[in-house]
Backbone bond lengths (Angstrom), bond angles and torsions (degrees), N, CA, C in turn:
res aa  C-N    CA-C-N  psi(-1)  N-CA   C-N-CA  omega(-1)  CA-C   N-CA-C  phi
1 X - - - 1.467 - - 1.524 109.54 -
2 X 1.300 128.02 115.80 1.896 142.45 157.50 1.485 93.56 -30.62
3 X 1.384 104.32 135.26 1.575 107.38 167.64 1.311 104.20 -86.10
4 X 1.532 103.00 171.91 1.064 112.64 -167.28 1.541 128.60 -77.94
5 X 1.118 140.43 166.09 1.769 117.35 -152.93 2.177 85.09 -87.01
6 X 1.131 113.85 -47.79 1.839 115.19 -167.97 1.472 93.89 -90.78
7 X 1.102 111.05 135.18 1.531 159.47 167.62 2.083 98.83 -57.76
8 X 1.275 115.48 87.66 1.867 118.53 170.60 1.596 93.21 -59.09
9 X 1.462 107.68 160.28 1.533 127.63 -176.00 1.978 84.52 -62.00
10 X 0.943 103.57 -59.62 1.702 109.41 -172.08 1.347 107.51 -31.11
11 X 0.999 116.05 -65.35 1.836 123.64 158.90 1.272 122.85 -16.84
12 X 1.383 112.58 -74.00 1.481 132.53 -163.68 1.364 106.72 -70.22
13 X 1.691 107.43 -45.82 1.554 104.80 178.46 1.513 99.74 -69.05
14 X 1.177 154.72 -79.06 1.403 130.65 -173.16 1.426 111.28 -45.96
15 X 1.206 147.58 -46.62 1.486 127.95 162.43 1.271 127.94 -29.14
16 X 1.581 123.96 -51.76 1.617 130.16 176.10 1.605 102.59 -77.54
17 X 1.562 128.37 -22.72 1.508 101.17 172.14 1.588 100.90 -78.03
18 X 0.960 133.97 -43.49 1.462 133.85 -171.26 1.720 106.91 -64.98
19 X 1.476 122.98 -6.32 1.592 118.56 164.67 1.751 107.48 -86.87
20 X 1.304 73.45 -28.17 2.163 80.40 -173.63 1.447 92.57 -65.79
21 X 1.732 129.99 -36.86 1.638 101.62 -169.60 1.567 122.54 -116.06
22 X 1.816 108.11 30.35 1.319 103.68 -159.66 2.017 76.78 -132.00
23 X 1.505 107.69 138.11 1.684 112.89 167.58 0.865 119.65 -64.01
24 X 1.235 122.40 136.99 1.843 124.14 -151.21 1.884 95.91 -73.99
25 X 1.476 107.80 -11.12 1.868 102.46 173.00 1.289 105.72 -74.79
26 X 1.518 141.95 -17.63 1.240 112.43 169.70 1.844 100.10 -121.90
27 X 1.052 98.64 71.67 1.862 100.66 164.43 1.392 89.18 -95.90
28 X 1.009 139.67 66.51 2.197 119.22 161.65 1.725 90.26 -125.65
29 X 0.800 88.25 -176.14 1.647 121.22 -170.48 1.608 115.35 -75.62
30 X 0.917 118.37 -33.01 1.451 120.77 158.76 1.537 131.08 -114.65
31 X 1.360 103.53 49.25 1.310 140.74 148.96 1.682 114.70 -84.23
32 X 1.589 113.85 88.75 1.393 119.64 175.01 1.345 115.62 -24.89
33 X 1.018 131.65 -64.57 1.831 129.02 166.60 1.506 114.12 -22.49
34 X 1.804 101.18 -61.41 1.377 86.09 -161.08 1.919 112.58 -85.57
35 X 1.294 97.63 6.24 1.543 114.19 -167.97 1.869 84.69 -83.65
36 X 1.174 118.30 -57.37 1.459 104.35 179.31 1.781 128.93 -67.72
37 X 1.326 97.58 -32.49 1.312 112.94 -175.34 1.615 100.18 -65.06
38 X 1.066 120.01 -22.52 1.584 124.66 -161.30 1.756 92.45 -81.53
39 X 1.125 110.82 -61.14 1.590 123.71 -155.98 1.467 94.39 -67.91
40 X 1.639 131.77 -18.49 1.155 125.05 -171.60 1.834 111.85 -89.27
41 X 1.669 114.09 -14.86 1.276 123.35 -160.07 1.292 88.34 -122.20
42 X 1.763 147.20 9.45 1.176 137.58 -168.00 0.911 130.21 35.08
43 X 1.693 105.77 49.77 1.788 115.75 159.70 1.593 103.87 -143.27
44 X 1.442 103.29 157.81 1.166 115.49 -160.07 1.511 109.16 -88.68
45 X 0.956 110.62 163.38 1.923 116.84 -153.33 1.693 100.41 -67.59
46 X 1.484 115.39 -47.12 1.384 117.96 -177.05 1.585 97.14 -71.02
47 X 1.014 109.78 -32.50 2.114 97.88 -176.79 2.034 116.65 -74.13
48 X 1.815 98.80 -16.87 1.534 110.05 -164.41 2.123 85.56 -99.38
49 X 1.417 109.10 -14.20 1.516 92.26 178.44 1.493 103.15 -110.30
50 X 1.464 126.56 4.50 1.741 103.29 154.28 1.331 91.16 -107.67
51 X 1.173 136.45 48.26 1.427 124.32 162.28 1.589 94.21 -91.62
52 X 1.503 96.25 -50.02 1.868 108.50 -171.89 1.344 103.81 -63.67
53 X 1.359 115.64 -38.22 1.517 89.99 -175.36 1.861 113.53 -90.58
54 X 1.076 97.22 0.98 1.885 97.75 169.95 1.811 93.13 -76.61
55 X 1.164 132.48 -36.16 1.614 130.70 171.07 1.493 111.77 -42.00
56 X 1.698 104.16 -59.74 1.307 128.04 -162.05 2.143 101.39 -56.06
57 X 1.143 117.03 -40.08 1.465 137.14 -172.10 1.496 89.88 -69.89
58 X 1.226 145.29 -40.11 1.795 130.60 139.34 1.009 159.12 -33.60
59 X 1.499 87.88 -39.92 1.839 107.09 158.74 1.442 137.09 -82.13
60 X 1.351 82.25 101.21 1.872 92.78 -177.37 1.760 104.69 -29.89
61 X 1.153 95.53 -61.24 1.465 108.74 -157.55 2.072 106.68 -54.22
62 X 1.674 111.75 -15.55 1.139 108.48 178.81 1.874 97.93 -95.76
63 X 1.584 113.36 -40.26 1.614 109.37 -168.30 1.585 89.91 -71.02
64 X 1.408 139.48 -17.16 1.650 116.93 -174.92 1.233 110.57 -68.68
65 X 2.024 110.65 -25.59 1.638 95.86 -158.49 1.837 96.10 -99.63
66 X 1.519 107.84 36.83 1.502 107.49 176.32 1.564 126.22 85.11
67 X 1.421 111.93 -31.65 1.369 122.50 166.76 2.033 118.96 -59.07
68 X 1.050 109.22 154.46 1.386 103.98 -168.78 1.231 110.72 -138.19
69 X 1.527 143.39 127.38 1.437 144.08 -168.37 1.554 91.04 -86.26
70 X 1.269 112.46 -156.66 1.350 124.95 -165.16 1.830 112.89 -99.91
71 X 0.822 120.70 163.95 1.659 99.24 -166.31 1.498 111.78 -123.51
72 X 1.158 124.25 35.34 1.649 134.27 -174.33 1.472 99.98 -123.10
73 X 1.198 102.90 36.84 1.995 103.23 176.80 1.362 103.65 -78.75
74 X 1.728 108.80 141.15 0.894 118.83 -164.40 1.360 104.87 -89.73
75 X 1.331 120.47 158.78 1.721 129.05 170.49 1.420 93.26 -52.65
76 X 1.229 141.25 -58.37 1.657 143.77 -163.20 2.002 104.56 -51.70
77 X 1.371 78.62 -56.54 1.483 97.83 165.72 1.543 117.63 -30.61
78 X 1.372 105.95 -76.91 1.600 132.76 -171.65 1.697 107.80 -64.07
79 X 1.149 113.20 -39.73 1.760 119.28 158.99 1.592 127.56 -49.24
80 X 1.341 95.03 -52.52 1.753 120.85 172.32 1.683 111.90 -51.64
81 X 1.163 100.21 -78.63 1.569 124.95 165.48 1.774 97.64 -32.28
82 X 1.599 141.64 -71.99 1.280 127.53 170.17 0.743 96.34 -40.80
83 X 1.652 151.19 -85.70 1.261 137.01 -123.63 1.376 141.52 -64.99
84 X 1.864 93.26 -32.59 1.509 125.66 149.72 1.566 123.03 -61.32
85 X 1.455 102.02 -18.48 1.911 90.21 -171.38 2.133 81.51 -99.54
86 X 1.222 129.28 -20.44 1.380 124.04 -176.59 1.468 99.59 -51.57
87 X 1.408 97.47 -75.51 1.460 120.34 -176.86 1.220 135.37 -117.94
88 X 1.529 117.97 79.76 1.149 123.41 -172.97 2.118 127.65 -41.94
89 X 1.605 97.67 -39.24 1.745 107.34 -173.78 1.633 94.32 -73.63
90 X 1.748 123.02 -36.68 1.609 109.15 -171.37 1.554 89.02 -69.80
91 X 1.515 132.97 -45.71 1.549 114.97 -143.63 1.929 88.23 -64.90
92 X 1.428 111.81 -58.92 1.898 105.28 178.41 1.416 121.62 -49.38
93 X 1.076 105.14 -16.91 1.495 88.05 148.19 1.292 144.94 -101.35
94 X 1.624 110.93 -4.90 1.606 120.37 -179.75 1.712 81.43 -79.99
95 X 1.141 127.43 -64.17 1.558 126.21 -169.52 1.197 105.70 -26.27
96 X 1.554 112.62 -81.13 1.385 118.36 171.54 1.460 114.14 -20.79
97 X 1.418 121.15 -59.79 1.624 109.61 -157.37 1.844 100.04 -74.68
98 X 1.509 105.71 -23.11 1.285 94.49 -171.79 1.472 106.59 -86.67
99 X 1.473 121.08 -15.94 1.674 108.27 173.79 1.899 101.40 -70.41
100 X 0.698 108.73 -30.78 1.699 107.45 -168.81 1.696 86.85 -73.32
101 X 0.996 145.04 -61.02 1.421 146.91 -177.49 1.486 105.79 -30.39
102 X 1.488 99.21 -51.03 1.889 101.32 -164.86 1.752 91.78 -97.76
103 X 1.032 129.91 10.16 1.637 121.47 152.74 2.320 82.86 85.09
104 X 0.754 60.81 53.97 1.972 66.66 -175.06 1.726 98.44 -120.53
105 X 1.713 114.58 120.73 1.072 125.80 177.73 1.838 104.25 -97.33
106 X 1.409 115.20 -176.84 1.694 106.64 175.21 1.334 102.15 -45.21
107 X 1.329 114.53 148.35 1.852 109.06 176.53 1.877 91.20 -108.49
108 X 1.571 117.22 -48.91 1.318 90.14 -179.56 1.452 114.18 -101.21
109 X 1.743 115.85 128.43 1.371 107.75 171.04 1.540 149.53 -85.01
110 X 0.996 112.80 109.93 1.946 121.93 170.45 0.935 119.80 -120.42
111 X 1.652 130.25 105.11 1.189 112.87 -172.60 1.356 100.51 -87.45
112 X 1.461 93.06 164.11 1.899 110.62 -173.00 1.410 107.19 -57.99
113 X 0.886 110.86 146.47 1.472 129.64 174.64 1.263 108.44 -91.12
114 X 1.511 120.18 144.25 1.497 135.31 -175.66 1.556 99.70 -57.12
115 X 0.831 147.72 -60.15 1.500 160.08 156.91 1.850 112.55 -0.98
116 X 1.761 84.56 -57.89 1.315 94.46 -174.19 0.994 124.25 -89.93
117 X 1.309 99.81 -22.84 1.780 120.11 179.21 1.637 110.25 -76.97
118 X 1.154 113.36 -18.48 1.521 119.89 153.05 1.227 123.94 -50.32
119 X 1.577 112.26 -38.14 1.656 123.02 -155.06 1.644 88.25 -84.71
120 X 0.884 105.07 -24.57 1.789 82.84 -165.99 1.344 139.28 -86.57
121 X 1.196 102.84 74.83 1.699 123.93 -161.33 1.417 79.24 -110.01
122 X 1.734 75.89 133.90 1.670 95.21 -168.81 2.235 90.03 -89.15
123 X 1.217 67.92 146.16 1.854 95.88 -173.71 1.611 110.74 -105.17
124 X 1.434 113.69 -21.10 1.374 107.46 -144.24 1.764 92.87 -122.08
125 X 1.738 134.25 12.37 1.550 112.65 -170.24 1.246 109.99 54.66
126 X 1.284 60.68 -172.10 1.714 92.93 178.91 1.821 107.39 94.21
127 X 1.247 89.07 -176.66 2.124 114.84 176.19 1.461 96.21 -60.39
128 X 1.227 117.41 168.53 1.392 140.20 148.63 1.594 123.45 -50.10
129 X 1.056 120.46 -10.80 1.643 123.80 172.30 1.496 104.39 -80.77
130 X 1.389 111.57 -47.72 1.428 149.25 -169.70 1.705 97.05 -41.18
131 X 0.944 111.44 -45.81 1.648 154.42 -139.46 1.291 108.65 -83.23
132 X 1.438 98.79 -64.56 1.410 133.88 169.42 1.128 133.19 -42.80
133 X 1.850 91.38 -59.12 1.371 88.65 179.26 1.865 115.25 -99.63
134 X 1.381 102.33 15.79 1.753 101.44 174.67 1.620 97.97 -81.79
135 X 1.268 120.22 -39.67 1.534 126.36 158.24 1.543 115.69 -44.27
136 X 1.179 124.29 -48.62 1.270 121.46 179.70 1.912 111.70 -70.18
137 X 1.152 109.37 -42.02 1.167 103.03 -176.00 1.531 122.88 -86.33
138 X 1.412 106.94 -11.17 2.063 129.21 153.75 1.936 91.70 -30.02
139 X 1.579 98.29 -64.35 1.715 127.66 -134.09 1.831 72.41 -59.57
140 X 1.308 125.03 -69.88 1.105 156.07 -135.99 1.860 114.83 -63.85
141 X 1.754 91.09 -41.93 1.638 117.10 -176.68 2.026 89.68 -82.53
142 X 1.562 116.94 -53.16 1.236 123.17 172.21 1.863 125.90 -23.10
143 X 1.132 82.08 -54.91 1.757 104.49 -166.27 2.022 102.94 -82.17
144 X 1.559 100.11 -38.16 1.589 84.53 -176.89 1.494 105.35 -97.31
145 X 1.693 122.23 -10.09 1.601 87.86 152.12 1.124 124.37 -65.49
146 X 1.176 115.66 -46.70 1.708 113.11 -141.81 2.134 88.60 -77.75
147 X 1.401 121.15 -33.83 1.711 118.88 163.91 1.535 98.26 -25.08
148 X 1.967 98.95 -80.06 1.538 107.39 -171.61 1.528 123.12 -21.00
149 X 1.587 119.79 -53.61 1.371 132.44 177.86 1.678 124.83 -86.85
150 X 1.064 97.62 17.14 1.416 127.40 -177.78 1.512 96.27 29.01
151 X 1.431 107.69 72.93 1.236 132.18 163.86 1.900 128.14 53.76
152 X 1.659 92.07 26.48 1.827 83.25 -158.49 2.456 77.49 -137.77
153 X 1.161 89.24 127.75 1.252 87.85 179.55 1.623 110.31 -63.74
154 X 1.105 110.12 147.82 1.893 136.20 -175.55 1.135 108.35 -81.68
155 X 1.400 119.35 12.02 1.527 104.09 174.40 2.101 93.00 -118.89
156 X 0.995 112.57 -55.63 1.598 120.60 176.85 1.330 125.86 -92.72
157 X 1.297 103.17 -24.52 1.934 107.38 -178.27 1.599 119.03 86.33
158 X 1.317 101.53 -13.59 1.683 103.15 155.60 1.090 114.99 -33.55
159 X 1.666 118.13 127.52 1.374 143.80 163.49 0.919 132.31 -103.95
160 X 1.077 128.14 37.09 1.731 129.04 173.66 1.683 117.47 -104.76
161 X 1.343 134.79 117.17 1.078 88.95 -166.41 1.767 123.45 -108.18
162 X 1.278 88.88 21.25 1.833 103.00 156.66 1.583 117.35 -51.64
163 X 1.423 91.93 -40.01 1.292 106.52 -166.18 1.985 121.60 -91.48
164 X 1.596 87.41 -6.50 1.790 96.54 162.52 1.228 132.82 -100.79
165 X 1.278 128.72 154.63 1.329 133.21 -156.48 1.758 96.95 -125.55
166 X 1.097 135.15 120.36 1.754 132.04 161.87 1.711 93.13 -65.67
167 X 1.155 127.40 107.94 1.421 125.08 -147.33 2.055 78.15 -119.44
168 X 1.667 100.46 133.39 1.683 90.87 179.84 1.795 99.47 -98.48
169 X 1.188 81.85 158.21 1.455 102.32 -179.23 1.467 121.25 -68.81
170 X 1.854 104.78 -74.53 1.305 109.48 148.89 1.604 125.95 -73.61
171 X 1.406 145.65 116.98 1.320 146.66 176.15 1.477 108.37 -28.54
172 X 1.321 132.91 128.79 1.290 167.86 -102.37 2.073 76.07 -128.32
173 X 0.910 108.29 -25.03 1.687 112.33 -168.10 1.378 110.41 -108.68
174 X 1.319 112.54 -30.94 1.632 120.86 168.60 1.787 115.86 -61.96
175 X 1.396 110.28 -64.19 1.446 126.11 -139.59 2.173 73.57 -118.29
176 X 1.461 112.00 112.60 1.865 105.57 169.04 1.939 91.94 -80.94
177 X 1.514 101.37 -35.72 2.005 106.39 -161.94 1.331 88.41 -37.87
178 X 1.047 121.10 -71.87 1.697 149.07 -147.78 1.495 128.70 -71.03
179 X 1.504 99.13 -0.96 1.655 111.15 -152.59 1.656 81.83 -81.44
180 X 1.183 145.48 -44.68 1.555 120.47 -179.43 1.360 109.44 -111.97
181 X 1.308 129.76 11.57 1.717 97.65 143.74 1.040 137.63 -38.22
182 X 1.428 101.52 120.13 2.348 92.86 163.93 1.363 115.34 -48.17
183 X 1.635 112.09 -29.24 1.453 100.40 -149.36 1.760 86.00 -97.80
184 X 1.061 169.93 46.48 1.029 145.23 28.16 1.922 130.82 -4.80
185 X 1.348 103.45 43.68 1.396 95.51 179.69 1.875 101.57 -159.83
186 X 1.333 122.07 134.32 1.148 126.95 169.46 1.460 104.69 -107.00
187 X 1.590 109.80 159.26 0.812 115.12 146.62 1.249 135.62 -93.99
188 X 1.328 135.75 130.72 1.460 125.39 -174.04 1.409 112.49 -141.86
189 X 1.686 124.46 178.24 1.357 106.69 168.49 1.408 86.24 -96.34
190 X 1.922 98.16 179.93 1.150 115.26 174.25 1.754 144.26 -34.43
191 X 1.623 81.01 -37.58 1.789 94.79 -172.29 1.168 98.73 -87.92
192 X 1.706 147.33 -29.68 0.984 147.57 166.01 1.382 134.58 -64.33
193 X 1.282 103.41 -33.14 1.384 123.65 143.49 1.465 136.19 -22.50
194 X 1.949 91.93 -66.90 1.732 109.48 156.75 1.437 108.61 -53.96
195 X 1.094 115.27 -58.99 1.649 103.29 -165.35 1.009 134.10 -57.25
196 X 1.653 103.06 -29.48 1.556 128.58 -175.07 1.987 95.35 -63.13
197 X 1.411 104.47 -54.84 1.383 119.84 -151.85 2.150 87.89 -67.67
198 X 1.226 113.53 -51.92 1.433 116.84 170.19 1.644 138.09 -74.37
199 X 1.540 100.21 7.60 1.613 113.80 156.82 1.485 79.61 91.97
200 X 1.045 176.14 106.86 1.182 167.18 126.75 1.422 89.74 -119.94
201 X 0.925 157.98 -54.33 1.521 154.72 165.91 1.514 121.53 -125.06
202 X 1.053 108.84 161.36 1.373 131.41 -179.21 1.078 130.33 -125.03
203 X 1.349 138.25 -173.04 1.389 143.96 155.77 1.737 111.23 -120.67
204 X 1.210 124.89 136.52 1.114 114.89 -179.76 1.319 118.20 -134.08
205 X 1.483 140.82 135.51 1.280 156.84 -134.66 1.018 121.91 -45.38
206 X 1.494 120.57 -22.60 1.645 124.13 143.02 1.711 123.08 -56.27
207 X 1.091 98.03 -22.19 1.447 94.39 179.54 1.822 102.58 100.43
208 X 1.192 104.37 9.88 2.069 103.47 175.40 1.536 97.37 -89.59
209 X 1.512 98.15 166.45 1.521 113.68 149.68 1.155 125.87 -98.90
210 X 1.961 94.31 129.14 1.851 89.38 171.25 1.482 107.64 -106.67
211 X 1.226 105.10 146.01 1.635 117.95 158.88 1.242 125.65 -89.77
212 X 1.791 126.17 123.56 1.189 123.53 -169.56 1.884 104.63 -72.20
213 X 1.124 90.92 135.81 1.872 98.55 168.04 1.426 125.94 -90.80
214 X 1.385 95.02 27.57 2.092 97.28 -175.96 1.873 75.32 -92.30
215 X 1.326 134.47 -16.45 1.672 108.66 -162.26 1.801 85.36 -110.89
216 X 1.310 137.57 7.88 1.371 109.07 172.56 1.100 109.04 -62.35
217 X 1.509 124.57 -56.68 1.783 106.43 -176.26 1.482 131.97 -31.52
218 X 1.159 104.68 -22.75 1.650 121.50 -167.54 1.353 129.49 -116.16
219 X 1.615 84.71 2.26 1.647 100.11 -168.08 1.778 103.33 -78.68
220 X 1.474 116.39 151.69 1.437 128.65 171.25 1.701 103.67 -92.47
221 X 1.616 92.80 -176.58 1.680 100.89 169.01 1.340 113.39 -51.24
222 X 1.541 113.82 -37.54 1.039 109.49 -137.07 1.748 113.70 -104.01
223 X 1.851 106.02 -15.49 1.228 131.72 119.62 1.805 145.01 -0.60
224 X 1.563 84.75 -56.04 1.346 115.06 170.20 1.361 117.34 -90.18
225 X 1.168 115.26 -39.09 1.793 120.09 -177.71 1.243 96.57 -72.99
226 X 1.138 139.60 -62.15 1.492 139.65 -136.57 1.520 97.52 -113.28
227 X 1.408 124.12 1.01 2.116 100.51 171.85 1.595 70.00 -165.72
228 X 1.325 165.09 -154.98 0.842 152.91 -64.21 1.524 115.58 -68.81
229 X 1.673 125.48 -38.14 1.070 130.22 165.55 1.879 124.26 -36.74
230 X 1.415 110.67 -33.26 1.635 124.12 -167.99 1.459 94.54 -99.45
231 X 1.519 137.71 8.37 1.618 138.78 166.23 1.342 84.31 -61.78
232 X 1.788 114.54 132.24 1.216 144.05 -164.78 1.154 141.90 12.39
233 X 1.820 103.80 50.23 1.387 130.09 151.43 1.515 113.76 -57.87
234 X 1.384 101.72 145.05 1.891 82.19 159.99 1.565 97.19 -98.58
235 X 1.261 103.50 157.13 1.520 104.56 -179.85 1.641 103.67 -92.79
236 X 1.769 132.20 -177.83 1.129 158.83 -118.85 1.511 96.10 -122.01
237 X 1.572 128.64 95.87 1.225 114.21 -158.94 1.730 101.93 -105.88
238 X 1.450 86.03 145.09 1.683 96.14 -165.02 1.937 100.44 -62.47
239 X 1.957 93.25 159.87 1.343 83.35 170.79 1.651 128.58 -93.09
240 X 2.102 111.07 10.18 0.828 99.37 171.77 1.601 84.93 -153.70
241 X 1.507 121.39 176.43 1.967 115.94 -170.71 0.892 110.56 46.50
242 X 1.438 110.40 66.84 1.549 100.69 173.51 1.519 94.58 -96.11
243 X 1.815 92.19 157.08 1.782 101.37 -167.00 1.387 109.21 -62.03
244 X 1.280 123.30 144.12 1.445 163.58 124.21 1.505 93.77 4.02
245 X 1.142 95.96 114.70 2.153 91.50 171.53 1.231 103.46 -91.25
246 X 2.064 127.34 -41.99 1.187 108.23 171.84 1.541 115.81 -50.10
247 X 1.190 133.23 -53.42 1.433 128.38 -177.16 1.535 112.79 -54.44
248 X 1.147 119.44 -21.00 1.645 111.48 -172.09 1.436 94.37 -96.70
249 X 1.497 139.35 -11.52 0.782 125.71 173.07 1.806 116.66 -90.44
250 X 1.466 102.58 -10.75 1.304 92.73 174.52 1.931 109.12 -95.88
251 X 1.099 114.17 1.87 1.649 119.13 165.49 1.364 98.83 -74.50
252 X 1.528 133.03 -29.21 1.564 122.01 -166.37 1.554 88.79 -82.46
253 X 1.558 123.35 -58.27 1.283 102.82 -155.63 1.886 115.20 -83.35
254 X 1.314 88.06 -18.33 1.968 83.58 175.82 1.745 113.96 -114.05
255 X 1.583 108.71 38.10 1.979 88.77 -172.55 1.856 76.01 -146.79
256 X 1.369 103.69 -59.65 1.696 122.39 -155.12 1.944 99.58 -55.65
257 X 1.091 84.99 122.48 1.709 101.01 166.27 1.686 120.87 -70.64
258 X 1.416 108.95 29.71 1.724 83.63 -178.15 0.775 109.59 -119.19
């Protein structure tokens, strides 16, 4: 059966989660993701990759760095897109209900990393659905940071991505608004991750890293190689969510040791 010529909300909302976790260099049509993701929502791969890039023509963060999505975005479009930057946990979950609607499993795969799969202590009660879907939307915040940074943490450039963490800015327990923004989300590796999460470093409004000096006295070689060496680097800036300065500024004054 020809899909249909208009795009159902069901559609669109799995289209904009699948822009949030794929690098805007492979939105085309023969990008395996969107070649499957297409056949699963009954649209065709070239119609599901200017869908993404009619998204992409929204994002400040893609029209600042000069690049330009497609320019026939729809009002439905442009509504959607608010609704997701309002409320990031309702938009993962309308996605969610609408990928399960269209029989749509994860389209892009990473499985969670031990790291992350740590983090997800549920904060919020509730039932077992409740549960579910704070897990689902972990998976969800996971995949479009570490997309954003095209998979290599911003502080070292490590590429593995076992070895990265969507590391939050503000604590997942502090801030509920914020708990799946990207832009509340770094990418980092694991060990940086810890430090970040234990004040041992920061980011600071230039966009460098600082290293706290309550651990130089105590610091080893190895101390020095791996977090004191990157004190006032700028780190690896995503090509889209880029972090929250109010939030990075509240890691300096309530997390950061210096």
């Amino acid at each position: 059966m020809p899909p249909s010529t208009g795009w159902t909300r069901e559609q669109s909302l799995v289209a904009l989660n699948l822009y949030c976790q794929i690098p805007f260099g492979k939105m085309h049509s023969g990008n395996p993701d969107i070649i499957k993701a297409a056949g699963l929502i009954g649209r065709t791969p070239s119609a599901l990759s200017m869908k993404l890039t009619n998204f992409a023509s929204l994002d400040p963060a893609i029209t600042a760095s000069g690049r330009k999505g497609l320019q026939n975005v729809s009002a439905a479009d442009k509504v959607l897109w608010e609704e997701m930057q309002v409320d990031w946990e309702r938009f993962a979950d309308a996605a969610e209900r609408a990928a399960g609607e269209l029989g749509v499993a994860d389209l892009v795969e990473d499985p969670l990393d031990e790291a992350d799969a740590n983090s997800l202590a549920d904060y919020s009660g509730g039932n077992r659905p409740a549960q579910i879907m704070v897990r689902v939307g972990q998976y969800s915040f996971r995949r479009s940071v570490l997309s954003a940074y095209n998979y290599q943490c911003c502080i070292t450039g490590l590429a593995v991505p076992a070895l990265l963490v969507a590391s939050h800015i503000k604590p997942w327990s502090v801030d509920p608004a914020n708990r799946l923004n990207p832009r509340n989300g770094l990418c980092l590796s694991a060990l940086h991750d810890r430090s970040f999460d234990a004040g041992i470093i920061t980011i600071a409004d230039d966009m460098t890293v600082r290293v706290s000096t309550k651990h130089s006295s105590l610091a080893d070689g190895f101390f020095q190689t791996a977090l004191s060496a990157y004190d006032g680097r700028s780190i690896a800036m995503p090509e889209r969510f880029q972090p929250d300065r109010e939030l990075l500024e509240y890691h300096r004054q309530a997390i950061f040791l210096g």
